[in-house]
VOGU-3710 file (C-alpha; in Angstrom, 3 decimals, decimal comma):
1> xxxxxxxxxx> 121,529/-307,365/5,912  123,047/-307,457/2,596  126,374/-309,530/1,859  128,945/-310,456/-0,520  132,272/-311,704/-0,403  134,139/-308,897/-1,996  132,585/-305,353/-2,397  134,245/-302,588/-4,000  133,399/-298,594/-2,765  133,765/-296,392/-5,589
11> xxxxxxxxxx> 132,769/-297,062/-9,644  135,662/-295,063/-10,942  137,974/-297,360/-13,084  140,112/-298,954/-10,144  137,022/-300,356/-8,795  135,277/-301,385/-12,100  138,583/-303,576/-12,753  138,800/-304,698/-9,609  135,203/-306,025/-9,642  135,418/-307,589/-13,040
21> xxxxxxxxxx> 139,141/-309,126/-11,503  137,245/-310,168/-8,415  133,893/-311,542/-10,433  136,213/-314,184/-12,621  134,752/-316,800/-10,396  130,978/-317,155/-11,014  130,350/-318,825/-7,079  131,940/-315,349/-5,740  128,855/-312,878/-5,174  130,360/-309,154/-6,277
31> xxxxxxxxxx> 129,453/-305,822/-5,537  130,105/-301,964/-6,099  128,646/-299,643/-4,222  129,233/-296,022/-5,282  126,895/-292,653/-4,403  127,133/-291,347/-8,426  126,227/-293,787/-11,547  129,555/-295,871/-12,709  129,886/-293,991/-15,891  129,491/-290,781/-14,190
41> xxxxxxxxxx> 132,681/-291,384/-12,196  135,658/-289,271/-12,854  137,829/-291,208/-14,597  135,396/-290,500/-17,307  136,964/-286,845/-17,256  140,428/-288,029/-18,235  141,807/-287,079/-20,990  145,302/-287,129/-22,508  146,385/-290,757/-22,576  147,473/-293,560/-20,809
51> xxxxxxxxxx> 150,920/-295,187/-20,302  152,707/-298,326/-21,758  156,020/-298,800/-22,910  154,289/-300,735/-26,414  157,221/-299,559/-28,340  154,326/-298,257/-30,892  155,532/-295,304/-31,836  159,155/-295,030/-30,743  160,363/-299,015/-31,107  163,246/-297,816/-28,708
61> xxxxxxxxxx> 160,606/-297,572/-25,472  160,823/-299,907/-22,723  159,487/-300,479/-19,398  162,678/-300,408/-17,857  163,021/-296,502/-19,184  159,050/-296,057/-18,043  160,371/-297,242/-14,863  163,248/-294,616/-14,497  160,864/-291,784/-15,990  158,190/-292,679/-13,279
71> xxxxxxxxxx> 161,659/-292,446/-10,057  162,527/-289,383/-11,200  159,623/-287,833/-12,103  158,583/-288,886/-8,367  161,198/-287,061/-7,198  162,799/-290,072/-5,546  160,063/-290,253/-3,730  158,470/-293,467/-5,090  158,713/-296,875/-3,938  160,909/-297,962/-6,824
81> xxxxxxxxxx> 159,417/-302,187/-6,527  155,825/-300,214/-6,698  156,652/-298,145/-9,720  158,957/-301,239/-11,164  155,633/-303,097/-11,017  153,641/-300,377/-12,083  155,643/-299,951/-15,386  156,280/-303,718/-16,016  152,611/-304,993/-16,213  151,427/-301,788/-18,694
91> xxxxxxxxxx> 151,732/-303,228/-21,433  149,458/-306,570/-20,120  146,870/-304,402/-18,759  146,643/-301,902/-21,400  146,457/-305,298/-23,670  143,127/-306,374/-21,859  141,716/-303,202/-21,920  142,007/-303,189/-26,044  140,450/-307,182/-25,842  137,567/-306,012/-23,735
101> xxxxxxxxxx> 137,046/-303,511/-26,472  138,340/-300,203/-25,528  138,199/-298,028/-28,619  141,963/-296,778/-28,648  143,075/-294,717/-31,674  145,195/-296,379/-33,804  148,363/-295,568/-36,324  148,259/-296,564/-39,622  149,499/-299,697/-39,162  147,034/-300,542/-36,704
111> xxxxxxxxxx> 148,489/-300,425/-33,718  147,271/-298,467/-30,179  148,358/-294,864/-31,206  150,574/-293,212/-28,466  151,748/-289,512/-27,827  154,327/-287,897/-26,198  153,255/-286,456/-22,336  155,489/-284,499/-19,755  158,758/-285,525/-18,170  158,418/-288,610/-20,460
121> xxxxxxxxxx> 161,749/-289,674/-21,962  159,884/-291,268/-25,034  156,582/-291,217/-26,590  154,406/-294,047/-24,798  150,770/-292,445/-23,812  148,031/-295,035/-25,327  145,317/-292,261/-26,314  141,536/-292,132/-27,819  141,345/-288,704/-29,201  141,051/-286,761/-25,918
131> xxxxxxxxxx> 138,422/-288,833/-23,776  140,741/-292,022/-22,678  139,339/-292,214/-19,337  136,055/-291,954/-20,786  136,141/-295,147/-23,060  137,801/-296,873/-20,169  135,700/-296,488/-18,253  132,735/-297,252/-20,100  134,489/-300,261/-21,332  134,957/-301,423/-17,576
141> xxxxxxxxxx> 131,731/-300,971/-16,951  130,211/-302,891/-19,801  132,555/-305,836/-18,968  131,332/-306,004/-15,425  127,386/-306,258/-16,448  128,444/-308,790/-18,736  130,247/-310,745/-15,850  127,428/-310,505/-13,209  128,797/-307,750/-10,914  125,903/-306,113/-8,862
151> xxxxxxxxxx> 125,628/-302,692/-8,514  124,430/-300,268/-5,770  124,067/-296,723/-7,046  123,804/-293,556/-5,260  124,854/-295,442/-2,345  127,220/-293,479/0,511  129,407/-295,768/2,458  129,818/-294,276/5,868  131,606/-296,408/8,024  134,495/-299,149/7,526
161> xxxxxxxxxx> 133,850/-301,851/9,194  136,941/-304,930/11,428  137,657/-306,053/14,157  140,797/-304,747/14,282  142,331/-308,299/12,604  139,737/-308,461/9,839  137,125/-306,914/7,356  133,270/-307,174/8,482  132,042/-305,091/6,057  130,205/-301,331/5,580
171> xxxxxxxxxx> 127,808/-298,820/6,587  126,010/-297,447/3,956  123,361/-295,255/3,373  121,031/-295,381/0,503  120,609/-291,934/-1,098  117,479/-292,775/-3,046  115,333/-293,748/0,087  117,188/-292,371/2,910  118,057/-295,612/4,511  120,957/-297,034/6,517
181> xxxxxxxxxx> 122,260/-300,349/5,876  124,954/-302,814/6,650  126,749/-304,779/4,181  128,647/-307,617/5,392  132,000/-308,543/3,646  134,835/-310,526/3,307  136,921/-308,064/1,465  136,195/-304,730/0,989  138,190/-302,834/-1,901  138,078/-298,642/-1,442
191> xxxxxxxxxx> 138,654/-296,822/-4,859  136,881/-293,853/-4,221  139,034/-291,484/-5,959  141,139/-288,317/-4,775  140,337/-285,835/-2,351  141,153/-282,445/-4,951  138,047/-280,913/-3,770  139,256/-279,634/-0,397  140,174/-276,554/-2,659  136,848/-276,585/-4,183
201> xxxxxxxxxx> 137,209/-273,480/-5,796  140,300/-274,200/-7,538  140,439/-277,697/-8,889  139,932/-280,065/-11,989  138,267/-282,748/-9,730  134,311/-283,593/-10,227  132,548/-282,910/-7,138  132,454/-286,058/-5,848  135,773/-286,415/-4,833  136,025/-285,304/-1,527
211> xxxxxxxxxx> 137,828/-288,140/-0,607  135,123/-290,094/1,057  137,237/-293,941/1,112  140,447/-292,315/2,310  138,568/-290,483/5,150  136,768/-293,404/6,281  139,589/-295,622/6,449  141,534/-292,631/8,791  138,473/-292,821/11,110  138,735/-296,378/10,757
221> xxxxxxxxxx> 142,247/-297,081/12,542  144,353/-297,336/9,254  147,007/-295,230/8,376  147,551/-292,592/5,363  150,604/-292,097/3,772  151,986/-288,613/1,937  148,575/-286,490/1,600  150,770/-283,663/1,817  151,880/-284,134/-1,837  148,678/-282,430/-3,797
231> xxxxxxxxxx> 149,202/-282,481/-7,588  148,325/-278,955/-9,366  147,898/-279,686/-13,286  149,502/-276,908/-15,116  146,392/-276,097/-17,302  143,349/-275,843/-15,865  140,590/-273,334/-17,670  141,377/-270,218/-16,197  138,110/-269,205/-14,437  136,211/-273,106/-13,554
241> xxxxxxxxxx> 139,609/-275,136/-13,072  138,467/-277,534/-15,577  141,309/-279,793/-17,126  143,307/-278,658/-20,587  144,732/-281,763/-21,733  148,500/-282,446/-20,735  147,556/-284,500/-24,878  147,558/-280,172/-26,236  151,273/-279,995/-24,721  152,107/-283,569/-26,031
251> xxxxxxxxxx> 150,294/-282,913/-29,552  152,734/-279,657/-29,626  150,509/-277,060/-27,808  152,725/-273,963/-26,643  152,328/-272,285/-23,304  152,801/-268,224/-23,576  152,891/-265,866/-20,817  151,023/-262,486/-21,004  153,891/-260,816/-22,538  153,252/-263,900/-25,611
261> xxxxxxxxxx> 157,081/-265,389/-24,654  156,639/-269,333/-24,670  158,366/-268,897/-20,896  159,264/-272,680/-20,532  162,380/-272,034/-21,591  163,696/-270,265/-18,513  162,449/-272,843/-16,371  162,925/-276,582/-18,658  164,933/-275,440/-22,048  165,065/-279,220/-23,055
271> xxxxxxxxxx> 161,409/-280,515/-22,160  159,962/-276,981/-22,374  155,746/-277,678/-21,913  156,654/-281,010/-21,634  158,344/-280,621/-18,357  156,553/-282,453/-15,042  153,532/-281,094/-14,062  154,981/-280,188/-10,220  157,916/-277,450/-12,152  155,400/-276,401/-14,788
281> xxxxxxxxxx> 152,845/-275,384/-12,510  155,537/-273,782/-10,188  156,794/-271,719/-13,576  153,447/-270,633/-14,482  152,701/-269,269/-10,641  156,275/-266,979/-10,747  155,797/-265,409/-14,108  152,351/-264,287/-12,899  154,258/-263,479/-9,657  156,452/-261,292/-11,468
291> xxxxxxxxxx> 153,931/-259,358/-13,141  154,061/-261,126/-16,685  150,632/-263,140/-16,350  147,295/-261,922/-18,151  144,867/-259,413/-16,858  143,406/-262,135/-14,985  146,680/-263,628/-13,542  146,731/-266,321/-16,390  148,724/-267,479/-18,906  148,051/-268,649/-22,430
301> xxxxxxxxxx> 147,726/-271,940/-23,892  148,496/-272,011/-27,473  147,483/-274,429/-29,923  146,122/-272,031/-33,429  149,112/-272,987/-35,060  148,430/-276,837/-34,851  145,340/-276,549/-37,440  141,624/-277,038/-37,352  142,133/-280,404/-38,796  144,541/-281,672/-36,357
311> xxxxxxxxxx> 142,547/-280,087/-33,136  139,607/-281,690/-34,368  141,019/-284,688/-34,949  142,652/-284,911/-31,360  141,490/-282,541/-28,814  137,563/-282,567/-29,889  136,436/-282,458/-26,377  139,544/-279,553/-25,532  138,001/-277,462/-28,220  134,254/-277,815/-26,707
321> xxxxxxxxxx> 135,355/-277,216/-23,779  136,871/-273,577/-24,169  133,699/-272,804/-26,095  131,004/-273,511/-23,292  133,074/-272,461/-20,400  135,500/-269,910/-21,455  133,776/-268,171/-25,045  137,126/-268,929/-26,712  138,050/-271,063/-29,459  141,273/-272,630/-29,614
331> xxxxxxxxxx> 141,154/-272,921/-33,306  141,412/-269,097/-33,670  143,171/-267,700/-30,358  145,270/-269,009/-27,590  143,318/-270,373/-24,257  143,730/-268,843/-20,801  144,740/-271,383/-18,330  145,711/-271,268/-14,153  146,964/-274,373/-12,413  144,264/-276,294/-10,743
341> xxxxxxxxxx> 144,798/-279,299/-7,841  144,540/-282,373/-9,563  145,960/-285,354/-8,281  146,272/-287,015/-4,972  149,658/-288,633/-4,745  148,819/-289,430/-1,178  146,143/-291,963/0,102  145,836/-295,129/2,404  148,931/-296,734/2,928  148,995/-300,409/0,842
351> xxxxxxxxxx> 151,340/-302,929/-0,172  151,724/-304,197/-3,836  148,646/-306,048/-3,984  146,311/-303,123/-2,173  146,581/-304,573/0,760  145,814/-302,291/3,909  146,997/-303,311/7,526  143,514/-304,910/7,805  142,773/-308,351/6,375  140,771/-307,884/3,691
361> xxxxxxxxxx> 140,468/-304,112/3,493  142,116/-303,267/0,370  142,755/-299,420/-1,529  143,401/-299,070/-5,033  143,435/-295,927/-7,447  143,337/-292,473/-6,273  141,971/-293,375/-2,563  145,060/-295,804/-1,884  148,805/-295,093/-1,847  151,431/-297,945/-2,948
371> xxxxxxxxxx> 153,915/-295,227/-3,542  154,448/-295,487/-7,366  154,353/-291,461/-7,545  156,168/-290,504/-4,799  155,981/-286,347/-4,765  154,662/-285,682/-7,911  152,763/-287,940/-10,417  153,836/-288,291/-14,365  150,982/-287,338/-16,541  149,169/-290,960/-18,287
381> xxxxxxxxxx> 150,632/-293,144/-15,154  147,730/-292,029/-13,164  144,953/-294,274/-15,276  147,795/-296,786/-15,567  147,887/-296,823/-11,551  144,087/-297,767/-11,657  144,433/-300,097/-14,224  147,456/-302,293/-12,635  146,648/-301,845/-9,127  142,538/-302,263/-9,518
391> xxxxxxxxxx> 143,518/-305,408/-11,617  145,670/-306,514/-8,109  143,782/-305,983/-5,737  140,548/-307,491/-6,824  142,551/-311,490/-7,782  144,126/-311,019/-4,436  140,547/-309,949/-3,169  138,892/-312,694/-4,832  141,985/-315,593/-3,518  141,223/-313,683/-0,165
401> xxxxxxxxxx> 137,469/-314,400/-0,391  137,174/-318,016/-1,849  139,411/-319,131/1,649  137,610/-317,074/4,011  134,716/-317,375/5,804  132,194/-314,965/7,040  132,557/-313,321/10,668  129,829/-312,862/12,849  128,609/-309,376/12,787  128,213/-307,245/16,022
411> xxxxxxxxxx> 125,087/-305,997/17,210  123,997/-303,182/16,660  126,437/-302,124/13,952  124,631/-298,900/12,820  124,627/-297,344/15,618  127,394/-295,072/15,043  126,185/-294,238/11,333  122,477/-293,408/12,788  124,540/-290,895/15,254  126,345/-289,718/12,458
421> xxxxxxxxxx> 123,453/-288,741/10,893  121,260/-288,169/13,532  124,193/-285,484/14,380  123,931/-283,630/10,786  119,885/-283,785/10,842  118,628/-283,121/13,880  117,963/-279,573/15,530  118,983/-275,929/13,625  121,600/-274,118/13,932  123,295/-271,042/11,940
431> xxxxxxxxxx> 125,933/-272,610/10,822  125,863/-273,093/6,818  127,541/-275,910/4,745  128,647/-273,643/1,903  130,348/-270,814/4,065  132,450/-273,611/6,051  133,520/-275,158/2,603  134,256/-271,850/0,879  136,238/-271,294/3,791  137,738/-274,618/3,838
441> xxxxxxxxxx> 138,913/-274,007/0,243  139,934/-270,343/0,169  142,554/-271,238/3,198  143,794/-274,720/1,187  144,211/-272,726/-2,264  146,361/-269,862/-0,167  148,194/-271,419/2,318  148,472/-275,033/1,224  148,560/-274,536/-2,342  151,714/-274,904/-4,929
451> xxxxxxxxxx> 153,698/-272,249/-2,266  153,610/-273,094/1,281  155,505/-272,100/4,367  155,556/-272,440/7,890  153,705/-269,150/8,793  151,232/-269,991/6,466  150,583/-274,268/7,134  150,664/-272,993/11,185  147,542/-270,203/10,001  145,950/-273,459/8,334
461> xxxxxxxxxx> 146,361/-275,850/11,291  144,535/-273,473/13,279  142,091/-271,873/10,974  141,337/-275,893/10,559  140,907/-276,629/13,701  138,179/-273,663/14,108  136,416/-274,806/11,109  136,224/-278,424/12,393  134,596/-276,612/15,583  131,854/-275,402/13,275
471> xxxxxxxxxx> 131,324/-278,112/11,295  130,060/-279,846/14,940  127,614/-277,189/15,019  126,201/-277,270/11,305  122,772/-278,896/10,872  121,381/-279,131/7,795  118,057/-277,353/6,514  116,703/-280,293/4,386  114,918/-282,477/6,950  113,779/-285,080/4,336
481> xxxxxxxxxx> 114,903/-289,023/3,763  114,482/-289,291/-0,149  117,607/-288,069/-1,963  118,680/-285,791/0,376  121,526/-284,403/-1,438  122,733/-281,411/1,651  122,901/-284,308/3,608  125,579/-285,988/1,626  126,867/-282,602/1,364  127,532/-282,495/5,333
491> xxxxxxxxxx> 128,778/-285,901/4,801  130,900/-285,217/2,543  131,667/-281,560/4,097  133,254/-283,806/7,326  135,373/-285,950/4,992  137,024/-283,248/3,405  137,781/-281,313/6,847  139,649/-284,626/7,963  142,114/-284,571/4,982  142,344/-280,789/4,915
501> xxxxxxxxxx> 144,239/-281,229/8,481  146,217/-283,856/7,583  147,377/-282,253/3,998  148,524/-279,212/6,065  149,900/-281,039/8,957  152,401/-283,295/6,768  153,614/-280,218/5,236  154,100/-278,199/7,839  156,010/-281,146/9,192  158,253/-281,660/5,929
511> xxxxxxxxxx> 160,413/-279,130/6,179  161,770/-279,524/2,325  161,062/-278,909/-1,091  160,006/-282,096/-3,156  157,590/-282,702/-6,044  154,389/-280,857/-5,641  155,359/-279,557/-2,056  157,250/-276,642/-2,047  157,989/-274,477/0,569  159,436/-271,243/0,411
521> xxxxxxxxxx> 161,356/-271,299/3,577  162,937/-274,699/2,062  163,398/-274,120/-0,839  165,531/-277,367/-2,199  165,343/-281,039/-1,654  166,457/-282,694/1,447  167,697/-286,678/0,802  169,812/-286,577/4,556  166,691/-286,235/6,526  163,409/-286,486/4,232
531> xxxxxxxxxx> 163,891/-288,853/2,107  161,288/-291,084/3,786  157,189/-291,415/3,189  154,789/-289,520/5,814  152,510/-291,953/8,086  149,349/-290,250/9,584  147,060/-292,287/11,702  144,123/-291,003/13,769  145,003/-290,462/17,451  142,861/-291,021/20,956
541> xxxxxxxxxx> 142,298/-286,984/20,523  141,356/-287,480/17,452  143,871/-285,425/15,812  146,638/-286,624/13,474  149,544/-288,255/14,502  152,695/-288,566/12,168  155,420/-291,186/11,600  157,536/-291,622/8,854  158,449/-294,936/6,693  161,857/-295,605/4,530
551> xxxxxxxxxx> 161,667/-295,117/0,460  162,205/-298,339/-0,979  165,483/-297,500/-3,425  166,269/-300,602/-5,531  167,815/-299,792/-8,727  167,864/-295,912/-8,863  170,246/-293,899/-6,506  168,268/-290,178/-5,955  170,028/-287,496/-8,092  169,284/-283,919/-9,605
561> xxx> 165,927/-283,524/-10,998  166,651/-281,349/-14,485  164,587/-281,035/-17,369
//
């Protein structure tokens, strides 16, 4: 049996921080464990920037206005001590990053370069040409092998594992030989990312994130908090969902309907494209609605009259991008775009410090959910929340584990993982993997998608709980140990399914329009009865059960959202 005292699930840049945080004591023994390579994780796929109120740019910034961009753009949603803390440490962990070496561009008098980004009141998003998360994350990762962190790769955790008081550890299984193993812990830190692939078809996510930590923490006893809010970025490539910058909009990119109007101003005259992502998305959807999309139901996103030079210069990867997946250069003709799910403002429910109901099981990034987006996530605070809460979770991780001993571990621990698998492997059967999760994602992108309503979340809940039904049936046909990748498929397949219900169950319940969740039957915001977070915890018939949980309000009293 393998142990450590604090091992991180997931290589994405919450849990690269948090190791290197947790490894700042050499007699602590560190670990990630993550099913893809760390630098193949999807913060590398970020893009547009990152946010800090440095007061680069515009010397009038300040956290305190970061802080009041982040409520509102939340929709009054967020905890407002989360996002306080959230926009008051930025500039100290964006500071770190640039000492560990994180190649940030730079204005001519040498400081981090920033841009402007959507439903931003000033221009504060920290930027390297248009591959932030990428550097990041390499950066992370070089600083961890420098600092002794071990790492497991192409590992897939499987089971969380307490005693109801305290962490024990994992189940894992090791893709490269087939394996099972347990890994005893004192803390265990999930970052495993989002869950944006339960729409598959429709999404900028990598196709890993299928929401593996959040999942296994539901099974696990702990309780998830607002998975109904799903973030659709307004620019996605119109036929593979892949991500257009939100850095186009903020370098001056224009966003044209079929008709060539720049639209934006019925819908955010001020901001125009640099409106929140939750209203632009929403705009884009009704002019296609009303018959003023492209031939393909898309709109255009135009950025010819911004120059070779400057596109070069900036959006590099954009450019590349359009080329290989769409035929189209930006340079010479406007790009056709659809909104495609994102961003998971929901996850498992922490405090400040990543702290889960457990002892010692902590969330952080994507997977976890300390409320600092509330309903609807401002472009650049996303690798911000990795960066501050990663950084928090593994020093309270690492004070957790230096007074804390070991606990005895049970007998016969991977029991329930062999079943698991056991379950997915043994036998045939006619079900197939791909037609469950086409199916899976065809009903999230049309009933659960940026419109929703009750006829259509009630079609979901049941349509859900037939495909669950089938997924007990599905067997896969590769019957082999070493890197058995439809295996992790099915793994991942069951995952997905889990969230899937309790996405469409929390918004069936909400019966309000907030943020990313808007529902046509109610249509406007509802502060008298839902201005409170969504709690769903796994009951005894193994369905979800919801509570709900007061927004902390400290400083900001909820008002109209206009742009």
């Amino acid at each position: 049996m393998l142990t450590y005292d604090v091992l991180i699930v997931g290589s994405g840049g919450a849990g690269l921080y948090a190791a290197l945080e947790s490894r700042m004591e050499e007699d602590v023994q560190v670990a990630v464990l993550t099913k893809v390579y760390p630098t193949r994780s999807h913060t590398g796929a970020a893009q547009g920037g990152v946010n800090a109120a440095l007061a680069n740019v515009d010397s009038t910034d300040s956290w305190e206005e970061h802080w009041f961009d982040t409520v509102k753009g939340s929709d009054y949603l967020a905890d407002q001590d989360s996002a306080e803390l959230l926009c008051r440490e930025a500039p100290q962990v964006i500071r770190e990053m640039e000492h560990w070496g994180c190649p940030f561009d730079r204005t001519k008098e040498g400081k981090i370069a920033q841009r402007p980004f959507g439903g931003a009141s000033k221009t504060r998003a920290c930027y390297a040409a248009d591959k932030i998360g990428h550097v990041m994350l390499h950066t992370l990762y070089e600083q961890g092998l420098r600092h002794g962190v071990d790492y497991f790769n192409e590992w897939v955790t499987l089971s969380l594992l307490h005693n109801g008081q305290r962490c024990l550890g994992v189940n894992a299984l090791d893709a490269r030989t087939g394996k099972l193993h347990t890994i005893q812990a004192k803390a265990v830190i999930l970052a495993t990312g989002g869950y944006g692939r339960i729409y598959w078809n429709r999404t900028s996510n990598a196709y890993g994130n299928t929401g593996d930590g959040t999942a296994i923490a539901y099974r696990a006893g702990l309780p998830l908090k607002d998975m109904e809010f799903v973030q659709f970025h307004p620019t996605g490539l119109r036929r593979t969902g892949i991500l257009m910058s939100e850095g186009a909009r903020g370098e001056g990119a224009y966003l044209l309907n079929g008709w060539g109007e720049r639209f934006m101003t019925r819908y955010a005259p001020e901001k125009m494209e640099l409106g929140p992502r939750d209203l632009i998305s929403r705009a884009i959807e009704t002019e296609v609605r009303q018959g003023r999309g492209g031939p393909e139901d898309e709109v255009f996103l135009d950025l010819t009259h911004l120059g070779a030079k400057r596109i070069m210069e900036r959006l590099p990867q954009i450019r590349q991008l359009c080329i290989d997946f769409e035929g189209v250069d930006p340079i010479e003709e406007p790009i056709p775009i659809k909104p495609t799910a994102h961003y998971s403002m929901g996850g498992i429910h922490t405090d400040i410090n990543g702290l889960t109901s457990i002892e010692g099981i902590y969330a952080a990034g994507e997977a976890g959910c300390v409320s600092v987006h509330g309903a609807n996530r401002l472009g650049g605070n996303s690798l911000l929340d990795i960066l501050v809460f990663g950084r928090r979770a593994g020093v309270h991780a690492l004070e957790y584990a230096r007074k804390t001993d070991f606990l005895p571990m049970p007998k016969n621990v991977l029991k329930m993982a062999q079943s698991c698998i056991n379950g997915l492997m043994e036998g045939d059967s006619k079900e197939s993997l791909a037609d469950i999760r086409r199916d899976m994602a065809n009903l999230m992108a049309d009933k659960a998608g940026i419109y929703r309503d009750e006829t259509g979340l009630t079609e979901a809940v049941n349509k859900l709980e037939e495909l669950k039904e089938r997924y007990k049936k599905l067997r896969v046909q590769d019957k082999s140990k070493v890197f058995n990748t439809e295996l992790v498929a099915g793994l991942e397949l069951g995952n997905m399914l889990d969230l899937a219900e309790i996405v469409v169950k929390g918004a069936l319940s909400r019966q309000e329009s907030r943020g990313a969740h808007y529902r046509e039957d109610f249509q406007y915001r509802d502060d008298d009865n839902w201005l409170k977070h969504t709690i769903a915890t796994k009951g005894t018939d193994g369905k979800p059960v919801l509570s709900f949980k007061p927004v902390t309000i400290t400083n900001f009293q909820p008002e109209a959202r206009t742009y």
